[in-house]
C-alpha positions in Angstrom: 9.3 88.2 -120.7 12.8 86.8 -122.0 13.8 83.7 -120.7 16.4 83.2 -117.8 18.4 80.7 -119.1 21.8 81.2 -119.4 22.6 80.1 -122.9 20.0 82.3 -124.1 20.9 85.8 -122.2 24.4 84.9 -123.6 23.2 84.3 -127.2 21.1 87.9 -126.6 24.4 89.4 -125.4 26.3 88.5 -128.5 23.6 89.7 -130.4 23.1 93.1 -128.6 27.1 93.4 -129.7 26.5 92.9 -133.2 23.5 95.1 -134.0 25.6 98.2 -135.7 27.8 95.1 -137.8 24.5 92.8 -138.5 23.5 94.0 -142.2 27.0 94.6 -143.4 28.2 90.6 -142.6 24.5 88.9 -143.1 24.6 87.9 -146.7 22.9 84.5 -146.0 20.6 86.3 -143.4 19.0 88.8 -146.4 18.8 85.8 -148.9 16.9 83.7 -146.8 15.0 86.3 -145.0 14.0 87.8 -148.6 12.9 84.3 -149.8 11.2 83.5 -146.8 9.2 86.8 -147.3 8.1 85.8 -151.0 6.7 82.7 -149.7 4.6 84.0 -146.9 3.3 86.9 -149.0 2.2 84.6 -152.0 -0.3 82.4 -149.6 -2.6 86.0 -149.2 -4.6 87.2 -152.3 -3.8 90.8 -151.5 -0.2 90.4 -150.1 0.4 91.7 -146.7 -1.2 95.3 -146.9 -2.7 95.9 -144.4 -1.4 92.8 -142.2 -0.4 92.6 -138.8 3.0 90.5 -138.9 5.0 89.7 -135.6 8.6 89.1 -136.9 10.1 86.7 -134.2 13.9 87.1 -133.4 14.1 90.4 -135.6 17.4 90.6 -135.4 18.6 93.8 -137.4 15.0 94.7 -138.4 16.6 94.5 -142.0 13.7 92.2 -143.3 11.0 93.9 -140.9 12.1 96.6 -143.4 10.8 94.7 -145.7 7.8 93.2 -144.7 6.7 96.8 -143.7 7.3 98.2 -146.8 4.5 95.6 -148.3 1.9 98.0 -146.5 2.1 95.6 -143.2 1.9 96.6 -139.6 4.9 95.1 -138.1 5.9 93.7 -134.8 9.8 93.2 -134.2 10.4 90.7 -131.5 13.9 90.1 -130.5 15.7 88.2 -127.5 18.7 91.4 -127.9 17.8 94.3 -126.8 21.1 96.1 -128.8 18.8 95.0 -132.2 15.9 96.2 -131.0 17.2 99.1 -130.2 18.8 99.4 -133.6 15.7 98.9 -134.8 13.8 101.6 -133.3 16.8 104.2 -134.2 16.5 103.4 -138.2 12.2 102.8 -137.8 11.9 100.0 -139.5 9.2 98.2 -137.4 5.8 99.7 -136.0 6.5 98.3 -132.7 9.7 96.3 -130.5 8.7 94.1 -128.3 11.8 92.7 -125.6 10.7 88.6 -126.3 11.5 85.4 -126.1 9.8 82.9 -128.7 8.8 80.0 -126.7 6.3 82.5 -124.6 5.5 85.5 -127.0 4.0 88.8 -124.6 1.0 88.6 -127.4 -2.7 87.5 -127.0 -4.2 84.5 -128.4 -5.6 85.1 -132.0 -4.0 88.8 -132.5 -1.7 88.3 -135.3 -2.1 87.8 -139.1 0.9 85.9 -139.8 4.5 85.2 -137.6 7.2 85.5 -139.6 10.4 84.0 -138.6 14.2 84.2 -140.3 17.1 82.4 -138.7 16.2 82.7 -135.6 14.4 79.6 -134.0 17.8 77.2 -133.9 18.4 79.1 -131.1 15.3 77.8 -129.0 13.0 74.7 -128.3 11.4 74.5 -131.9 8.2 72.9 -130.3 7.2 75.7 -128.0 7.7 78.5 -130.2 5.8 76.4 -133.1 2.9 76.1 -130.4 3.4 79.5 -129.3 3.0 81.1 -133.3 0.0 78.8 -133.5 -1.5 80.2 -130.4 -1.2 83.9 -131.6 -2.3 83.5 -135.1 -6.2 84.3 -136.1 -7.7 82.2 -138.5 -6.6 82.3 -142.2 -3.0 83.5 -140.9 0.3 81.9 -141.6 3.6 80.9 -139.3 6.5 81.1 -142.3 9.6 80.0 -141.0 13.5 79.7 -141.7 15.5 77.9 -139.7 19.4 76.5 -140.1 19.2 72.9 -140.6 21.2 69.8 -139.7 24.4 69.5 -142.3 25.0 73.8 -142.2 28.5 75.3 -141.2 29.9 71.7 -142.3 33.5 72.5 -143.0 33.8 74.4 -139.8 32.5 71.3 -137.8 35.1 69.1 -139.7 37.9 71.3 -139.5 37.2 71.8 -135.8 37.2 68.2 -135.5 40.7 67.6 -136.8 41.6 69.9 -133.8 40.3 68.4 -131.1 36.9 66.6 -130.2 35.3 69.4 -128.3 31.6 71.0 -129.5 32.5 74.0 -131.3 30.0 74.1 -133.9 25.9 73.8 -133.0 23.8 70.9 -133.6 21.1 71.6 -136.0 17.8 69.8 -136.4 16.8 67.6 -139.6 14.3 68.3 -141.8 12.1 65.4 -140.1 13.0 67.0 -136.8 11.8 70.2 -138.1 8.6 68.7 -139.2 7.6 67.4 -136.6 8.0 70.3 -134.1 4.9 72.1 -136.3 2.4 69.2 -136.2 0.7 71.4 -133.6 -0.8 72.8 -137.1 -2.9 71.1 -139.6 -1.2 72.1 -142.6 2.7 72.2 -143.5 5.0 73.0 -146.2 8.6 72.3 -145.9 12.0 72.3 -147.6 15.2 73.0 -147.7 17.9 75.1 -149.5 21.4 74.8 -149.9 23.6 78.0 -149.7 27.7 78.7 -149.6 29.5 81.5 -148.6 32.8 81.8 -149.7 35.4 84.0 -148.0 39.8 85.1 -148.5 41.0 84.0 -145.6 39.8 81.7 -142.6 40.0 85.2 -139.7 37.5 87.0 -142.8 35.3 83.7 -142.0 35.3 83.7 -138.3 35.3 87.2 -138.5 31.6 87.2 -140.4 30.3 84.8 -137.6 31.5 87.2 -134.6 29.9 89.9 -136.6 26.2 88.2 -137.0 26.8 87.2 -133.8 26.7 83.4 -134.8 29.9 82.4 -132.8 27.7 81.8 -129.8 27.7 77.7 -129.0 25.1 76.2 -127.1 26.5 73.2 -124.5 30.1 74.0 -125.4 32.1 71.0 -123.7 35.7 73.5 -123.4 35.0 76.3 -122.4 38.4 77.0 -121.7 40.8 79.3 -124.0 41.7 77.4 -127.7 45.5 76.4 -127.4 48.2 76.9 -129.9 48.1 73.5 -131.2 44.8 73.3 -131.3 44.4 76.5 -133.6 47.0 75.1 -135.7 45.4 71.8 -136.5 41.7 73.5 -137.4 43.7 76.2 -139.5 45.2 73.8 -141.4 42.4 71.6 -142.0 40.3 74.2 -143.3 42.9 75.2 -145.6 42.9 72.1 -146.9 39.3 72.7 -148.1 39.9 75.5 -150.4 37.6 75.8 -153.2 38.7 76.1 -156.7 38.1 79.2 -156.8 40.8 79.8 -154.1 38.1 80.5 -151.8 37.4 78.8 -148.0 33.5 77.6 -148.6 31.2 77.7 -145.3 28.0 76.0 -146.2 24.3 76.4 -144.9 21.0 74.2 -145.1 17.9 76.4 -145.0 14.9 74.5 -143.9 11.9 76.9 -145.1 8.3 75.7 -143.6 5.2 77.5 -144.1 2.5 76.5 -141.6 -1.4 77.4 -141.1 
């Protein structure tokens, strides 16, 4: 069953809200996502035919798409019940499962492979790490991508020229990262740098709303952003326009394979 704590059912809810908008806004998402995919499906001889792969915090289903079109048998977990739901309209998993990834509904040795795309910074690393090793049979793979500590960089800094309220998440190092898979015996890890660039800063914040990224966890104001405020970050972040004219948002894509 899904977890009862609040900063999760509201992360779900802002998920649920952008299921229809997902794919359209989640350039980063698919890049990662599709890379993520190449690296699981090189550690099998045969590829995934014939696989069963849980993919953990589906999101949009857009890479279960993909996964299932390697001849896989694919389980879409998801914390949002909107995306699984948009899921099960356009088919593109064999099964939706309501979830949460630090206590996975599946039985001990059942799954080939867990497969996991931007979606464990939302959660205790640790327990979903033990959790993917728990359900995986022997010979299987946990391939993982996860947002990293030094992503959405100009965001944190332009915020911070506004005010010294938490508006951007905290993201876990590399080393962190690590760590919270030495529950198996063998790990490969690195990272990836990737920028988005966008025409104005509302496009920006707009693409975040629409992923459903705007979600902070242990936000210290929780109260309404003031004028002043607004101004200050606005203006900072212009200030970091790229040569190209463009505002940059930066991400650090940790990418661990694990058996």
């Amino acid at each position: 069953m899904p977890s009862e704590n609040p900063s999760k059912h509201h992360i779900a809810r802002a998920f649920s809200q952008a299921a229809e908008s997902y794919d359209a806004y989640a350039d980063v998402q698919q890049q990662a996502g599709l890379r993520l995919l190449q690296l699981l499906e090189s550690r099998f001889s045969d590829g995934l035919n014939r696989k069963t792969v849980a993919d953990i915090g589906a999101g949009s289903g857009w890479v279960s798409e993909k996964i299932r079109s390697r001849g896989a048998n694919v389980l879409a977990l998801d914390l949002a019940e909107g995306m699984l739901q948009h899921i099960a309209r356009l088919r593109r998993a064999d099964c939706c499962l309501l979830a949460d990834a630090e206590s996975l509904p599946l039985a001990d040795g059942s799954m080939d492979a867990c497969f996991s795309s931007l979606a464990l910074q939302w959660c205790d690393l640790e327990r979903a790490a033990a959790e993917m090793r728990r359900v995986i049979r022997t010979g299987g793979y946990a391939a993982v991508a996860t947002v990293s500590a030094g992503s959405l960089q100009q965001l944190k800094q332009a915020w911070q020229a506004a005010d010294e309220s938490a508006h951007v998440n905290r993201f876990l190092t590399e080393t962190d990262i690590q760590t919270a898979f030495r529950c198996f015996q063998n790990i490969r890890i690195h990272t990836e740098s990737y920028t988005q660039y966008f025409p104005t800063l509302k496009a920006l914040l707009h693409s975040l709303k629409n992923i459903g990224a705007n979600h902070v966890i242990h936000r210290e104001n929780k109260g309404l952003t003031g004028k002043n405020r607004w101004q200050r970050f606005q203006t900072a972040y212009e200030n970091m326009r790229a040569p190209n004219g463009m505002l940059p948002l930066n991400y650090r894509i940790t990418y661990i394979v694990a058996w």
